[in-house]
Jmol script that loads the backbone (N, CA, C; Angstrom):
load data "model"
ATOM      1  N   UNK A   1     -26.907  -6.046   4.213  1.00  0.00           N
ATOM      2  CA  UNK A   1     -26.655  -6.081   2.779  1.00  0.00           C
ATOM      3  C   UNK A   1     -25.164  -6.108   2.446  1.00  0.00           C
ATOM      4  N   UNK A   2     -24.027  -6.863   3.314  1.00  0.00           N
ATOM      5  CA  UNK A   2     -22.972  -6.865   2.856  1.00  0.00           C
ATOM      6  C   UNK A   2     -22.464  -8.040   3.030  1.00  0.00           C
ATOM      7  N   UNK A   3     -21.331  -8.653   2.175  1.00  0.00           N
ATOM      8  CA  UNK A   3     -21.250  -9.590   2.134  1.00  0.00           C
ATOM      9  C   UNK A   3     -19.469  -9.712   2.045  1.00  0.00           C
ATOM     10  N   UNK A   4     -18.986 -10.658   2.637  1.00  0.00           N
ATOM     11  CA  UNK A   4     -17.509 -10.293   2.769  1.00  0.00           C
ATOM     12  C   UNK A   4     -16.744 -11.450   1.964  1.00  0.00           C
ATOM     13  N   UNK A   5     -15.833 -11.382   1.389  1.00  0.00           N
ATOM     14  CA  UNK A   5     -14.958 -12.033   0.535  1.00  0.00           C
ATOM     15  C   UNK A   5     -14.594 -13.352   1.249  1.00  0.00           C
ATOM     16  N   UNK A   6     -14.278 -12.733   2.310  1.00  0.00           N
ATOM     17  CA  UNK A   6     -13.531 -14.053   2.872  1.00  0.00           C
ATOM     18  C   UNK A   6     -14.743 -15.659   3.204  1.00  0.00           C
ATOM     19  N   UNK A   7     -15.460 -15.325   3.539  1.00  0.00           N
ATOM     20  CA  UNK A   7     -17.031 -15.521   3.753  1.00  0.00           C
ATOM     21  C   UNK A   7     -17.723 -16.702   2.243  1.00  0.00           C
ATOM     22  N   UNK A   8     -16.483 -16.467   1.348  1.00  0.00           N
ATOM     23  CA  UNK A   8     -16.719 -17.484   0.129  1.00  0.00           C
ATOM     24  C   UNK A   8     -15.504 -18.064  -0.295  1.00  0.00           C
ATOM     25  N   UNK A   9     -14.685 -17.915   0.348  1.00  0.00           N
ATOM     26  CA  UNK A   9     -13.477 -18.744   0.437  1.00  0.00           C
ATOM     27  C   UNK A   9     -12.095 -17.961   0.040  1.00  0.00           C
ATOM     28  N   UNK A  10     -12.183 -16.264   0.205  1.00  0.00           N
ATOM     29  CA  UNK A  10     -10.994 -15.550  -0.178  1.00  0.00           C
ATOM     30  C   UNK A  10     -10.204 -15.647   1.163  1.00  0.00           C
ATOM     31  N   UNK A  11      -8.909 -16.055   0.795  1.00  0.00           N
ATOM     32  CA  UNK A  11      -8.197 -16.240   2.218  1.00  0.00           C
ATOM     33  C   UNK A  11      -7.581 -15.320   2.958  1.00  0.00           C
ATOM     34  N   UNK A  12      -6.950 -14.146   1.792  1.00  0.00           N
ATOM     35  CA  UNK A  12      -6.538 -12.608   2.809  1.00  0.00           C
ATOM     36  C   UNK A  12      -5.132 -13.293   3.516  1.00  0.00           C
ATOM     37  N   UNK A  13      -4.264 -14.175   2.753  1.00  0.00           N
ATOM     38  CA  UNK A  13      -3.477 -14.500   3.769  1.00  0.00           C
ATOM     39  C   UNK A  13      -1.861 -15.074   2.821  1.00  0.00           C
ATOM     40  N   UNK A  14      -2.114 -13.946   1.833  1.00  0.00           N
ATOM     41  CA  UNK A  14      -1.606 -15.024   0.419  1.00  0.00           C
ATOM     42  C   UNK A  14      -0.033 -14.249   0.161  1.00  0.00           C
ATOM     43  N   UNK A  15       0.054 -13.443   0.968  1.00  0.00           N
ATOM     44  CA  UNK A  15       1.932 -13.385   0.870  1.00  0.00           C
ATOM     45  C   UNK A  15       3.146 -13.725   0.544  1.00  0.00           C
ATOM     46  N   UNK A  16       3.193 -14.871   1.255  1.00  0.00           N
ATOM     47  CA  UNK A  16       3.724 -15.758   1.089  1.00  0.00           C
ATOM     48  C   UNK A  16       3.529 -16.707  -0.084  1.00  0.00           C
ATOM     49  N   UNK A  17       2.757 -17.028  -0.474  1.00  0.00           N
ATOM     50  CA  UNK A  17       2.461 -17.969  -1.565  1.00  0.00           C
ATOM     51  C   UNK A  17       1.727 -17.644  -2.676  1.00  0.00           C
ATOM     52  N   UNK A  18       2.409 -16.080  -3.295  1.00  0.00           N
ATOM     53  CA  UNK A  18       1.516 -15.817  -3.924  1.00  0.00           C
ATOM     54  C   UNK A  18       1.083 -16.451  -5.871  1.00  0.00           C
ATOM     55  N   UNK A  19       1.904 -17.253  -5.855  1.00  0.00           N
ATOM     56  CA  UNK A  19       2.316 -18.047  -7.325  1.00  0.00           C
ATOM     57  C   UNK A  19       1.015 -19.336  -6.968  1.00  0.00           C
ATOM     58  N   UNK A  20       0.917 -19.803  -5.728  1.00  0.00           N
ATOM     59  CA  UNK A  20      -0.267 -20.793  -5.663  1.00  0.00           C
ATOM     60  C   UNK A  20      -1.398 -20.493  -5.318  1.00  0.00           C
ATOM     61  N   UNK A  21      -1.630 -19.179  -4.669  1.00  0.00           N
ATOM     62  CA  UNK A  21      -3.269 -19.060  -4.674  1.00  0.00           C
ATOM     63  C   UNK A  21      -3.510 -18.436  -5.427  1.00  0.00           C
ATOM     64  N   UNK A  22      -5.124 -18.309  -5.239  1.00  0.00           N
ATOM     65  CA  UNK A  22      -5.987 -17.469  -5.675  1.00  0.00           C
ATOM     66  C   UNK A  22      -7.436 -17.117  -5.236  1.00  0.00           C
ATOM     67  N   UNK A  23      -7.802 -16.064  -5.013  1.00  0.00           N
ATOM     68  CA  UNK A  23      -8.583 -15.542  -4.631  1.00  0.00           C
ATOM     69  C   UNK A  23      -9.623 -15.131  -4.948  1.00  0.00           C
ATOM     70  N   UNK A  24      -9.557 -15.426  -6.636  1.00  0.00           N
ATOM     71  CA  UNK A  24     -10.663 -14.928  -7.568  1.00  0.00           C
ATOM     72  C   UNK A  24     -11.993 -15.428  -7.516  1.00  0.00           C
ATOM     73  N   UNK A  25     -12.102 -16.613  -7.318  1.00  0.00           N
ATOM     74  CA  UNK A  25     -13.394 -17.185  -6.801  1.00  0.00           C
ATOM     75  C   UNK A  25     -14.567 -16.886  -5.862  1.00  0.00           C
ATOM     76  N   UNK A  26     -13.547 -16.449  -4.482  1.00  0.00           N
ATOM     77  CA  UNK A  26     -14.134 -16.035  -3.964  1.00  0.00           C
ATOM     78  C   UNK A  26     -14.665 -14.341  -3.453  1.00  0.00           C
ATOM     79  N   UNK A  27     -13.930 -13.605  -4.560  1.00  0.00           N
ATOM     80  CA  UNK A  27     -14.623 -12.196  -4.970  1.00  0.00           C
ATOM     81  C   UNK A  27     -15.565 -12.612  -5.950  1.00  0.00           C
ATOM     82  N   UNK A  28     -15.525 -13.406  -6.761  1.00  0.00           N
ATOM     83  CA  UNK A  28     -16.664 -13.583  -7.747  1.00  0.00           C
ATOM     84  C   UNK A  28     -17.788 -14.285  -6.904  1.00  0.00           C
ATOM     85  N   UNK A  29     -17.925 -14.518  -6.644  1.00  0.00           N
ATOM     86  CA  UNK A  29     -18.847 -15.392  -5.282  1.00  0.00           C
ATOM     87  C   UNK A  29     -19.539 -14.438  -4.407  1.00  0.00           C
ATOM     88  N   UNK A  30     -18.774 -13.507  -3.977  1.00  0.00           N
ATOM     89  CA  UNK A  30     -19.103 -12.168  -3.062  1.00  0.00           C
ATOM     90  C   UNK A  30     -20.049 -11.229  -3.665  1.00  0.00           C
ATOM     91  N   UNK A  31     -19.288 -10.983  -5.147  1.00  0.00           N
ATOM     92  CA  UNK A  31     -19.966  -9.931  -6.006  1.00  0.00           C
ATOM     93  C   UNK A  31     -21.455 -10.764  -6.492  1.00  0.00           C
ATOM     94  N   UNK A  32     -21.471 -11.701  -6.677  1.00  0.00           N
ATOM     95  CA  UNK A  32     -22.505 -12.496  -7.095  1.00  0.00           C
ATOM     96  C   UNK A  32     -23.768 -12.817  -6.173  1.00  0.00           C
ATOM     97  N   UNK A  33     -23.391 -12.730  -5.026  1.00  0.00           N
ATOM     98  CA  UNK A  33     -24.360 -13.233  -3.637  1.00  0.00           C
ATOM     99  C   UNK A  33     -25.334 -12.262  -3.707  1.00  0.00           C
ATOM    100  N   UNK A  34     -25.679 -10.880  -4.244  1.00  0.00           N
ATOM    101  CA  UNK A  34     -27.235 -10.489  -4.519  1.00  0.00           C
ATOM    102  C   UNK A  34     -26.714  -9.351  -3.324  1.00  0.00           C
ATOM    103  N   UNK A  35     -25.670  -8.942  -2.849  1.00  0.00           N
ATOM    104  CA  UNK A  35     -25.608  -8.242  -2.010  1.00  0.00           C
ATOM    105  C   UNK A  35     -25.642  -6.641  -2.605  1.00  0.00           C
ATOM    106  N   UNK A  36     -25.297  -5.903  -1.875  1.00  0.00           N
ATOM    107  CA  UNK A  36     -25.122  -4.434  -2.188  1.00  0.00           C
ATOM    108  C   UNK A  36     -23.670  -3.840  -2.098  1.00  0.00           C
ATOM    109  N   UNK A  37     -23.017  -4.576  -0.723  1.00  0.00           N
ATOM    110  CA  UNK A  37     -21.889  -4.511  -0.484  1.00  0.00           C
ATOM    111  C   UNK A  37     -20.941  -5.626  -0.382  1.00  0.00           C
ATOM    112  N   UNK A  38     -19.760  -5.296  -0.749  1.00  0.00           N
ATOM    113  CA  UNK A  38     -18.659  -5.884  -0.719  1.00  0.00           C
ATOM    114  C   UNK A  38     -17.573  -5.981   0.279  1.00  0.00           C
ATOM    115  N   UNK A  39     -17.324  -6.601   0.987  1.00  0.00           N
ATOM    116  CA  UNK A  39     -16.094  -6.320   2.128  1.00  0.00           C
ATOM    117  C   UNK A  39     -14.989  -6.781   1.772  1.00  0.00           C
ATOM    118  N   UNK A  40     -13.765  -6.628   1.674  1.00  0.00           N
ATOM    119  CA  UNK A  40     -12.450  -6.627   1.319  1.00  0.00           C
ATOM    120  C   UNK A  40     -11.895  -6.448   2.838  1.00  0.00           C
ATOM    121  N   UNK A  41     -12.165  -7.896   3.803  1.00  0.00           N
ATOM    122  CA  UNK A  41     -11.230  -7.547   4.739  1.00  0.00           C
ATOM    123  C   UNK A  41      -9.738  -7.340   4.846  1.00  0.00           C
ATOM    124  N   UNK A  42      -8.879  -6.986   5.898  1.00  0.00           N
ATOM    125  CA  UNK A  42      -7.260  -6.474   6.238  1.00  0.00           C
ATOM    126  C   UNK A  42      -6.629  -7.983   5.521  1.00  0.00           C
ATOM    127  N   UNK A  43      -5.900  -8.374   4.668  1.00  0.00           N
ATOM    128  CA  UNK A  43      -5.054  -9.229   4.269  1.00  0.00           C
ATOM    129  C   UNK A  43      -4.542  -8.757   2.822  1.00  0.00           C
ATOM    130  N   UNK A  44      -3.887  -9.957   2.381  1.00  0.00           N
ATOM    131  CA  UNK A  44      -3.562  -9.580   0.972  1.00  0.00           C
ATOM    132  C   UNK A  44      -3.926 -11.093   0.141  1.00  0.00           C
ATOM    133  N   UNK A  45      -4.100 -10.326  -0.965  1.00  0.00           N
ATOM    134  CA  UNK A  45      -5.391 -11.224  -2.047  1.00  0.00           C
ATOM    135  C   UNK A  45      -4.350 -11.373  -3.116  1.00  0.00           C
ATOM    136  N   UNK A  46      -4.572 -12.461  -4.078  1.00  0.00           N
ATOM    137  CA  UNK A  46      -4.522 -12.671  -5.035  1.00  0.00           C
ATOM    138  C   UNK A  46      -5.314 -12.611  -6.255  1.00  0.00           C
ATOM    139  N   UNK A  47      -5.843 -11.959  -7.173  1.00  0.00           N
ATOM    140  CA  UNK A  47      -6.416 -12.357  -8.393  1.00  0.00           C
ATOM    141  C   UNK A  47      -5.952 -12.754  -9.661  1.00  0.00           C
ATOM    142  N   UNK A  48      -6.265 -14.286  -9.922  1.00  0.00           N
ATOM    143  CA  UNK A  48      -5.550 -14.569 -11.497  1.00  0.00           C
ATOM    144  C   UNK A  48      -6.352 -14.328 -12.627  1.00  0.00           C
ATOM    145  N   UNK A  49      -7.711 -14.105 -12.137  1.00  0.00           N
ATOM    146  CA  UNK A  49      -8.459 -13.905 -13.809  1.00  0.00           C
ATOM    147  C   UNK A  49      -9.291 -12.376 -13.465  1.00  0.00           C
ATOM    148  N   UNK A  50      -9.843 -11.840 -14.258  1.00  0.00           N
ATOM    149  CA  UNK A  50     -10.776 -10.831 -14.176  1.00  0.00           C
ATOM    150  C   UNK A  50     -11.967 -10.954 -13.217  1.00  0.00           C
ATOM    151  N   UNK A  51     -12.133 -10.316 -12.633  1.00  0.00           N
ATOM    152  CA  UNK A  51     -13.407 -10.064 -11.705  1.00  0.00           C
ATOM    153  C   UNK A  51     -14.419  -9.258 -12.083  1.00  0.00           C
ATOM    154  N   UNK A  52     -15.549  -9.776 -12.533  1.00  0.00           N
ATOM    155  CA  UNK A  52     -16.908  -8.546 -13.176  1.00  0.00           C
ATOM    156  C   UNK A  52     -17.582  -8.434 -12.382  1.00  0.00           C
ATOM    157  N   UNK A  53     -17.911  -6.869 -11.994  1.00  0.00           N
ATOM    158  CA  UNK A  53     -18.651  -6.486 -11.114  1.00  0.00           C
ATOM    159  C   UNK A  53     -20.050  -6.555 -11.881  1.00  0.00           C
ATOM    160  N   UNK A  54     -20.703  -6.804 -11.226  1.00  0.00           N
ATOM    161  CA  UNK A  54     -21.972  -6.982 -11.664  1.00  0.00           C
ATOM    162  C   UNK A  54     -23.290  -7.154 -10.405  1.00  0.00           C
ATOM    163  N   UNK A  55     -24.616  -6.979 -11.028  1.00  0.00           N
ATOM    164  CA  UNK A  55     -25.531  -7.689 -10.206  1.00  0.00           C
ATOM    165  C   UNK A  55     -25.602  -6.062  -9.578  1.00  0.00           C
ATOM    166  N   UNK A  56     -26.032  -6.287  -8.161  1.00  0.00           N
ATOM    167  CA  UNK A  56     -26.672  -5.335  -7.228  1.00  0.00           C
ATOM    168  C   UNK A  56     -25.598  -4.779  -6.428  1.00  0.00           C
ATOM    169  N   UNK A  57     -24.403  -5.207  -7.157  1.00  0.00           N
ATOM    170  CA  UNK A  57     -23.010  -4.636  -6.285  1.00  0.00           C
ATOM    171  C   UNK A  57     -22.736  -2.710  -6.671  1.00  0.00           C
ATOM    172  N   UNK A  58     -22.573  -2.271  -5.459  1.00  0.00           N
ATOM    173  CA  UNK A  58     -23.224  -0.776  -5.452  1.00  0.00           C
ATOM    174  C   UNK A  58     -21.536  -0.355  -4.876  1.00  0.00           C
ATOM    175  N   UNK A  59     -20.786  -0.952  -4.363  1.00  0.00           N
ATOM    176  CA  UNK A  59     -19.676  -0.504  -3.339  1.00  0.00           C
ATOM    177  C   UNK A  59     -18.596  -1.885  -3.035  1.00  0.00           C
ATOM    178  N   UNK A  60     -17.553  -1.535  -3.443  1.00  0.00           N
ATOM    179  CA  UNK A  60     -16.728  -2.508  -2.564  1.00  0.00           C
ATOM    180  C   UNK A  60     -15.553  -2.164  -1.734  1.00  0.00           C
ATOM    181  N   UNK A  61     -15.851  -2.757  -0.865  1.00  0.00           N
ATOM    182  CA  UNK A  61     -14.562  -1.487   0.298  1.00  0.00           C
ATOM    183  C   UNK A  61     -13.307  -2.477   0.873  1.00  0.00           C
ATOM    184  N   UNK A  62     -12.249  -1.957   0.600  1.00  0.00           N
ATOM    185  CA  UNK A  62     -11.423  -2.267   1.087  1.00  0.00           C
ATOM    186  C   UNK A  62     -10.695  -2.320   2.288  1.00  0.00           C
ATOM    187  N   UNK A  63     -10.985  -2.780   3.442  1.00  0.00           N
ATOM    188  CA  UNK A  63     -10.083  -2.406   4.626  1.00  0.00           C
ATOM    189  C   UNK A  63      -8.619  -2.853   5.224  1.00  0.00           C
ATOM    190  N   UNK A  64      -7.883  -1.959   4.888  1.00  0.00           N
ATOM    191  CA  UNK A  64      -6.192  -2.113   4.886  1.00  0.00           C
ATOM    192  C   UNK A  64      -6.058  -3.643   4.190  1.00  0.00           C
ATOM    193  N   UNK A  65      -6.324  -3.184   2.997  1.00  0.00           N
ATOM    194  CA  UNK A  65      -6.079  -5.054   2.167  1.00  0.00           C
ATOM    195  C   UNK A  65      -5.535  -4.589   1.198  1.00  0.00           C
ATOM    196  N   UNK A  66      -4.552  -5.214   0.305  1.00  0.00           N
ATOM    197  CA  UNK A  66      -3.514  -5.402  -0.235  1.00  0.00           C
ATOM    198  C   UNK A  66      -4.223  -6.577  -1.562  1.00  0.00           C
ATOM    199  N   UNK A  67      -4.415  -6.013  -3.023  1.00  0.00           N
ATOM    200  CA  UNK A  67      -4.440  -7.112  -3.998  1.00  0.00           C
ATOM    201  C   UNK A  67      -3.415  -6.649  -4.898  1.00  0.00           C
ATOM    202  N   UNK A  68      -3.249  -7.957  -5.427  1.00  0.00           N
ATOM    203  CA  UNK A  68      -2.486  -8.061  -6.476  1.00  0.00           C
ATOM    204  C   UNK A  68      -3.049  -8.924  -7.865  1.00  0.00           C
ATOM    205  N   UNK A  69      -2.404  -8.148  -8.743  1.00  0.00           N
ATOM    206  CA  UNK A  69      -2.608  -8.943 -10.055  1.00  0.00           C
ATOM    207  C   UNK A  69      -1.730 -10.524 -10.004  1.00  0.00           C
ATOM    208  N   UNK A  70      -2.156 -11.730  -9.905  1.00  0.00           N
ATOM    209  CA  UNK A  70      -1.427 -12.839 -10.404  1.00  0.00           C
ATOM    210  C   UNK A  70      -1.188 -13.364 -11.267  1.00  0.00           C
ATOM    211  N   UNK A  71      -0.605 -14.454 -11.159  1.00  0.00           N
ATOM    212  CA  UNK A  71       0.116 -15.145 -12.514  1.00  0.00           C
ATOM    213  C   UNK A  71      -0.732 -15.542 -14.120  1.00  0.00           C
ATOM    214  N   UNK A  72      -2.046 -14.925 -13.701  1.00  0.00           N
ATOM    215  CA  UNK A  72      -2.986 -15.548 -14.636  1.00  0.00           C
ATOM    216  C   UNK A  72      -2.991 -13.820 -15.234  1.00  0.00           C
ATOM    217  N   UNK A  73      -2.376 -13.291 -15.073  1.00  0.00           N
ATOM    218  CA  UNK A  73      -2.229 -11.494 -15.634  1.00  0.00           C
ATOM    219  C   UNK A  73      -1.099 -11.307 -16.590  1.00  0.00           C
ATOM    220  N   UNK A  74      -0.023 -12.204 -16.015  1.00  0.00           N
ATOM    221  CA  UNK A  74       1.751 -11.656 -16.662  1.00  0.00           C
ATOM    222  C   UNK A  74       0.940 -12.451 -18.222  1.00  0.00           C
ATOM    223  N   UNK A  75       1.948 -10.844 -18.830  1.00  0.00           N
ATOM    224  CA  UNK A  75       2.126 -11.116 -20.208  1.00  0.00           C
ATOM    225  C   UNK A  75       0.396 -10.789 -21.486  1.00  0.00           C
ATOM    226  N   UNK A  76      -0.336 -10.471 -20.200  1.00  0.00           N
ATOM    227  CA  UNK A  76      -1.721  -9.540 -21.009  1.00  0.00           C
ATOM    228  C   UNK A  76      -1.920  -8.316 -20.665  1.00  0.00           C
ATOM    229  N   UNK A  77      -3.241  -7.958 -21.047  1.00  0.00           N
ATOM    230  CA  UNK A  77      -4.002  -6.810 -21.310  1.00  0.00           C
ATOM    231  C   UNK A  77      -4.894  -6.686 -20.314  1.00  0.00           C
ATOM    232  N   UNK A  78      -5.334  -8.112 -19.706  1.00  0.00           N
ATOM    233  CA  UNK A  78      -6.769  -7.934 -19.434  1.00  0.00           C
ATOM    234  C   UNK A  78      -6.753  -7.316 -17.988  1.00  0.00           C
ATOM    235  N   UNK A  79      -8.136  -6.665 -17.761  1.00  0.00           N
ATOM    236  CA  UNK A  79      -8.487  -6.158 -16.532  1.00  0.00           C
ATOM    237  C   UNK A  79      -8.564  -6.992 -14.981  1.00  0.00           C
ATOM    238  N   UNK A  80      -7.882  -6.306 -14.012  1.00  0.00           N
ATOM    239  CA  UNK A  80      -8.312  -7.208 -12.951  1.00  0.00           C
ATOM    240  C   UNK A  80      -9.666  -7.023 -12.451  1.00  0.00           C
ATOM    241  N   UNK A  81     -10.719  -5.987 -12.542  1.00  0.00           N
ATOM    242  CA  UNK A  81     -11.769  -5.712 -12.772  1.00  0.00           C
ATOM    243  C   UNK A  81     -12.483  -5.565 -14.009  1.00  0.00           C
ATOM    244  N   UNK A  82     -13.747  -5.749 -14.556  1.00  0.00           N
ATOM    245  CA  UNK A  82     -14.896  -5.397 -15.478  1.00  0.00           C
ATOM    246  C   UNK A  82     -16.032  -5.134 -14.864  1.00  0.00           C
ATOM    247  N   UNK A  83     -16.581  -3.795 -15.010  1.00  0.00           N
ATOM    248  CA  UNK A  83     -18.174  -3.427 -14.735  1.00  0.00           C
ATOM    249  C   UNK A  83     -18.814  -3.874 -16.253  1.00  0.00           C
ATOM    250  N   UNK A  84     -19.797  -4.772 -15.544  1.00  0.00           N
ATOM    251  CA  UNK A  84     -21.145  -4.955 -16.345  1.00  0.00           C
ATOM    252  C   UNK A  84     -22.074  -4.456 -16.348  1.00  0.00           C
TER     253      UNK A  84
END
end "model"
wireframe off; spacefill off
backbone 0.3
color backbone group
């Protein structure tokens, strides 16, 4: 019942380039897959829009991973997470 980020196209590898990726897709993809769990493997992430937790997502775990708010954040309010 777990389902891992990277596994939907989060790359965990975004350091370096963090003005061109993004990662949001594929946490929304993760959270969405009907799973229970979430894996947040060791890298560092980008998110430019909000991520809603939702669905049957019970846990999401982080292991030595690193996110950041991106360029789709500067200059708002909005959440890098929402529970639904």
């Amino acid at each position: 019942t777990w389902e891992s980020v990277k596994s939907h196209g989060a790359g965990g590898n975004d350091y370096h380039n963090r003005e061109r990726n993004d990662d949001t897709a594929g946490f929304q993809k993760a959270i969405d897959s009907g799973k229970t769990t979430v894996v947040v493997p060791r890298g560092f992430y980008v998110i430019n829009d909000t991520v809603k937790i939702r669905g049957k997502v019970r846990r999401i775990i982080f292991m030595e991973s690193q996110l950041v708010a991106g360029k789709g954040f500067k200059g708002t309010n909005k959440p890098v997470f929402r529970f639904e």
